[in-house]
C-alpha positions in Angstrom: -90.3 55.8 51.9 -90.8 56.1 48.2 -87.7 57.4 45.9 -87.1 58.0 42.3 -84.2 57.6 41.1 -83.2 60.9 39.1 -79.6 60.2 38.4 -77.0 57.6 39.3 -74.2 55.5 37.6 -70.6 54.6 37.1 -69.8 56.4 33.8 -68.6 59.6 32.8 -71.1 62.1 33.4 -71.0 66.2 33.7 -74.6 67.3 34.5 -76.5 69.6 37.3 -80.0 69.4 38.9 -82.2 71.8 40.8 -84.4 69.8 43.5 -87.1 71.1 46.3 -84.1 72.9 48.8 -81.4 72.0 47.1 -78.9 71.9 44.0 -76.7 69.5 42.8 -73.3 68.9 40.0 -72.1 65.8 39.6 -68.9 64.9 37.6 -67.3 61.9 36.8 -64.9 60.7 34.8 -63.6 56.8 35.1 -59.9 56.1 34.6 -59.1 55.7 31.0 -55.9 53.0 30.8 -53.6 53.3 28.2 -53.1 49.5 27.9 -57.0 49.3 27.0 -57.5 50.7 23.7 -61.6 51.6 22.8 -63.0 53.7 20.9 -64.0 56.4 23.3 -62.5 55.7 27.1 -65.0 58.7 28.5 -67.9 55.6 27.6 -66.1 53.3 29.9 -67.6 52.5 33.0 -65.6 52.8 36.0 -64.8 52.1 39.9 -66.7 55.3 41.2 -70.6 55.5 41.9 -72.7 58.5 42.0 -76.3 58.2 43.1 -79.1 60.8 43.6 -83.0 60.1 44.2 -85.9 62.0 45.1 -87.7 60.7 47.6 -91.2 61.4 49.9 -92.8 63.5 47.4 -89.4 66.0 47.1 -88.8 66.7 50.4 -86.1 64.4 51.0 -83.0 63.7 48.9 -80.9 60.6 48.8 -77.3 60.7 47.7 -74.2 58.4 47.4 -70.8 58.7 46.4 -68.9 55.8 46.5 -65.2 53.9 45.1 -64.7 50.6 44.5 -61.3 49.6 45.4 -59.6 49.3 42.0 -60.3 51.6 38.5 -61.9 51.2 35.1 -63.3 47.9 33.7 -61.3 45.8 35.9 -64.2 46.8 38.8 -66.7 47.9 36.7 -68.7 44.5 37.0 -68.4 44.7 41.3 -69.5 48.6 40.6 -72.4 47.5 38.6 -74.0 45.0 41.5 -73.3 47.5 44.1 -75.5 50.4 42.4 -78.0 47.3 42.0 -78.2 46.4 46.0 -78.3 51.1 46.2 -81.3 51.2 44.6 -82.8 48.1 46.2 -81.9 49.8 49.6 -82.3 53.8 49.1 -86.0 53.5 50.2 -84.9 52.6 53.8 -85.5 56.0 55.8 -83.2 55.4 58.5 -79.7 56.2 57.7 -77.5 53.9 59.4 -79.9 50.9 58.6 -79.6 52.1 54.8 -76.1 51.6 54.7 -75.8 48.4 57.0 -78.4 46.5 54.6 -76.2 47.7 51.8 -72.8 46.7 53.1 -74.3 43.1 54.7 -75.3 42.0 50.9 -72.6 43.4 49.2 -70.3 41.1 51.7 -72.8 38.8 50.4 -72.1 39.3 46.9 -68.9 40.0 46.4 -65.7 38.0 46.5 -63.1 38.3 49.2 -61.1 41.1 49.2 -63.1 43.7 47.3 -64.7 46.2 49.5 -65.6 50.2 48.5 -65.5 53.2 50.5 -68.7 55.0 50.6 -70.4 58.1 52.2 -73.8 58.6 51.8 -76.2 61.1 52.6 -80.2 62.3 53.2 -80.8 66.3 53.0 -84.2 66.8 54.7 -85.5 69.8 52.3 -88.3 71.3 55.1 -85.5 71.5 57.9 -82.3 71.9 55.8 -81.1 69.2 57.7 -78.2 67.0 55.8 -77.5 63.4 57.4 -74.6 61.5 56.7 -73.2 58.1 56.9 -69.1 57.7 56.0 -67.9 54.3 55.3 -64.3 54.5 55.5 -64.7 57.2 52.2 -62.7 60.6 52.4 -64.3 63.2 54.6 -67.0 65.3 53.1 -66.3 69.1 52.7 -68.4 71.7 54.0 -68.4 75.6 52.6 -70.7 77.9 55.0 -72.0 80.9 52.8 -71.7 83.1 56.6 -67.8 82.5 56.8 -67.1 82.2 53.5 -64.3 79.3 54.3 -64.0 75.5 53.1 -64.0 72.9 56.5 -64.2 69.2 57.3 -67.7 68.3 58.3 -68.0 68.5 61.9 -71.7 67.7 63.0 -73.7 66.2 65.9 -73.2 62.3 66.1 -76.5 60.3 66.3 -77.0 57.5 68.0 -75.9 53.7 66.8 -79.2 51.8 66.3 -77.8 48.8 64.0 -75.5 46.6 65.4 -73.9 46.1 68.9 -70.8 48.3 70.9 -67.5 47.1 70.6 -67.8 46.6 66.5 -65.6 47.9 64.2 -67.5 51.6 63.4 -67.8 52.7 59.7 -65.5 50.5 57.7 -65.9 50.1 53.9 -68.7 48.4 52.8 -67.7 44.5 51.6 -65.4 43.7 54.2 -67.6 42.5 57.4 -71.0 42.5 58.0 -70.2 42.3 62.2 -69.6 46.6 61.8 -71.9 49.6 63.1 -72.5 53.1 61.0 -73.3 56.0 62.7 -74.6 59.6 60.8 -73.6 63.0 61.8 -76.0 65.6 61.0 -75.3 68.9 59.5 -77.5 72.2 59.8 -77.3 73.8 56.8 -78.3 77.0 55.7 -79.3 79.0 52.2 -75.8 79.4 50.2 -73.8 76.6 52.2 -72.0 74.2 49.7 -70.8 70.7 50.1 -68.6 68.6 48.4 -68.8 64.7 48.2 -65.3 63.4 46.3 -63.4 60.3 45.6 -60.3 59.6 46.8 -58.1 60.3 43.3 -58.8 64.0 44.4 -56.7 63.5 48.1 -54.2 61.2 46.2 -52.8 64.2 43.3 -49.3 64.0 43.7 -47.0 66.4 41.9 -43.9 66.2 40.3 -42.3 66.1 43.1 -44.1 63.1 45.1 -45.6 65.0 47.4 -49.5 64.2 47.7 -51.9 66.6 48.4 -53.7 65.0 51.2 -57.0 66.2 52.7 -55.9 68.9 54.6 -54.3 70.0 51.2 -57.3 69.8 49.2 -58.9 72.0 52.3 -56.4 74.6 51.4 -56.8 74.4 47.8 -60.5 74.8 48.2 -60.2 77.9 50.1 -58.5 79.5 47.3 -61.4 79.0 44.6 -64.1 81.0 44.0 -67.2 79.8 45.6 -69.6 79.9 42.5 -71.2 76.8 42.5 -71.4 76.1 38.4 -67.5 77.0 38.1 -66.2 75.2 41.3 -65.5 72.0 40.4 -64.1 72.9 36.5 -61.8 75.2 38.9 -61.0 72.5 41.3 -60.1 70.0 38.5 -58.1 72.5 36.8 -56.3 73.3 40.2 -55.3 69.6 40.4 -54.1 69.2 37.2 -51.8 72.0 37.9 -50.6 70.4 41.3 -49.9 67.0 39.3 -47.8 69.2 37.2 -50.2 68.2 34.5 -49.9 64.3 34.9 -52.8 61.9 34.5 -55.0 61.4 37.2 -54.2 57.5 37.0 -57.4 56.7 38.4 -61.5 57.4 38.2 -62.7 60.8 39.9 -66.2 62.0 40.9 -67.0 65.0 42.7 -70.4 66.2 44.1 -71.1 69.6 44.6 -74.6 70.4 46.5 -76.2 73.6 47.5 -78.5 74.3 50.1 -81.5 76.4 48.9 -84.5 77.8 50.6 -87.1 75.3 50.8 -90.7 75.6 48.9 -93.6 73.9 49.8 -95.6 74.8 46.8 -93.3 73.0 45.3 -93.9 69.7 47.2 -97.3 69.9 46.9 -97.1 70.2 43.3 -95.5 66.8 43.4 -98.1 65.6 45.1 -100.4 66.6 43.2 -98.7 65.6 39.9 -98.4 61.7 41.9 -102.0 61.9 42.3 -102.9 62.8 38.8 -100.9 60.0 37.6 -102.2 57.8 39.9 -105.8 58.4 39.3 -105.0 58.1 35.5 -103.3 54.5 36.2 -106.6 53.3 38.0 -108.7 54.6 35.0 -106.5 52.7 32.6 -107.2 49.7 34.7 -110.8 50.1 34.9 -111.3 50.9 31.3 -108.9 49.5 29.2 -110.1 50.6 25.7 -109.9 54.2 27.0 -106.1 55.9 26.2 -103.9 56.7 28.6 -103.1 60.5 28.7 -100.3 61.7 27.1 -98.5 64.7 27.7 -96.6 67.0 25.4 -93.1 67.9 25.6 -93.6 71.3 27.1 -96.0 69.7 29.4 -93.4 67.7 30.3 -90.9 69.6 31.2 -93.2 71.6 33.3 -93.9 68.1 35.1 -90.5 68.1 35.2 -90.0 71.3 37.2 -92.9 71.2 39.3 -91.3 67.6 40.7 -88.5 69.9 41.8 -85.7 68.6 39.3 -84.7 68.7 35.6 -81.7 67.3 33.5 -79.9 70.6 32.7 -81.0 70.7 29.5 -84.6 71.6 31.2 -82.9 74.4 32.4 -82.6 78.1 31.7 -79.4 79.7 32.7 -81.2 81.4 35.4 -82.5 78.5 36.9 -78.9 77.1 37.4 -77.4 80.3 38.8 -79.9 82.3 40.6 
């Protein structure tokens, strides 16, 4: 399976993208310590990872949210190599194998005693199908446009092909490679929302001491207003309140996605954008005196679009909110 990455990292970032089926915010923002002093902490990289690729011509989506056990630029190095072995893994297709290879090199790589939490996830555009794999990370979030209420992900288990029975099952990535994965699937329809988060979001505690847990964030959830582009400006702003206005005192990252209905003139305009390319490429080859084409800007936003995603910059208001 071929993938492009579209947008990944582990520094602040505020941004949305529309892809074949389905819509995506990210937001992150790594811890900023008060004992290091820079000139903009928002430019630090942190502990958290957020990853999202296209992949098979737009009709699947890859995407990862993951922690590194620690915050700022004490991790930021361990953060860095795993996104490296992400990217050298996302074009496994299989799910569990996708995470396994990842977790058996980054026990490889790193040094004893760092491990991150991790839950990753394929949305199969044609079949609104979401698959996910949780490595020890906070549970996903589900919002189903028919109720109109915020749950835990509850979804068929898949079977265990990587790895023997009687393994530890879904630990944190770094700490054994003798461990199974299994996925969940999750039917999703038009208008259902999900949220991928670290764990600074389950770990607000307020004045008082008292954290708000994941059964608390559940709750807190529930009370927002479903609208996708507001939801997670809301859901920080709700958190800050419950901390009684304190720091977070760590990195956070929250993924929103949307479920959209699927087009397939979209896809095959990706294919036949690939082809184009492609045909170009071999040209190039077998003339090299002859220039490669070149498109515009507007042509290339248009390219852009018709690949199924954009930077939102690329985007007119209506394309984010309709």
């Amino acid at each position: 399976m071929q993938c492009l990455e579209v947008w990944g990292g582990n520094v602040a970032t505020n941004t949305a993208f529309v892809m074949p089926g389905l819509d995506a915010w990210i937001y992150s923002k790594p811890f900023a310590d008060p004992n290091i002093q820079t000139e903009n902490h928002t430019e630090d990289a942190g502990g958290d990872i957020h990853y999202l690729s296209s992949c098979a011509t737009g009709r699947i989506s890859r995407l990862l949210v993951a922690d590194v056990a620690g915050h700022g630029k004490s991790v930021a190095k361990v953060t860095s190599t795993l996104a490296s072995l992400l990217r050298k893994h996302s074009n496994q297709v299989n799910m569990t194998r996708f995470v396994h290879g990842l977790n058996r090199e980054f026990v490889a790589h790193s040094e004893a005693g760092i491990f991150a939490t991790a839950v990753a996830a394929t949305y199969w555009a044609p079949t609104n199908q979401m698959i996910l794999c949780n490595a020890g990370h906070p549970k996903p979030l589900l919002y189903r446009s028919k109720t109109g209420a915020w749950e835990f992900i509850v979804g068929e288990a898949l079977a265990q092909p990587v790895n023997a029975p009687h393994q530890p099952n879904n630990v944190p990535l770094g700490i054994t490679d003798l461990v199974s994965y299994t996925a969940t699937t999750v039917n999703m329809e038009p208008g259902d929302l999900m949220l991928l988060y670290t764990d600074s979001m389950i770990e607000a505690r307020s004045p008082f001491g008292e954290f708000i847990g994941q059964q608390g964030l559940v709750n807190l959830m529930n009370t927002l207003d479903p609208n996708p582009t507001s939801l997670i400006p809301s859901l920080l702003a709700k958190l800050n309140e419950f901390r009684g206005g304190a720091d977070d005192n760590d990195d956070v990252t929250a993924m929103l996605l949307r479920s959209t209905s699927f087009s397939q003139s979209r896809v095959s305009q990706t294919a036949l954008a690939g082809m184009t390319m492609g045909r170009a490429l071999v040209d190039k080859l077998l003339h090299p005196d002859k220039p490669f084409p070149r498109l515009e800007m507007s042509d290339g936003i248009k390219k852009l679009k018709d690949l199924g995603f954009a930077r939102p910059e690329l985007l007119t208001l209506r394309d984010i909110t309709s």
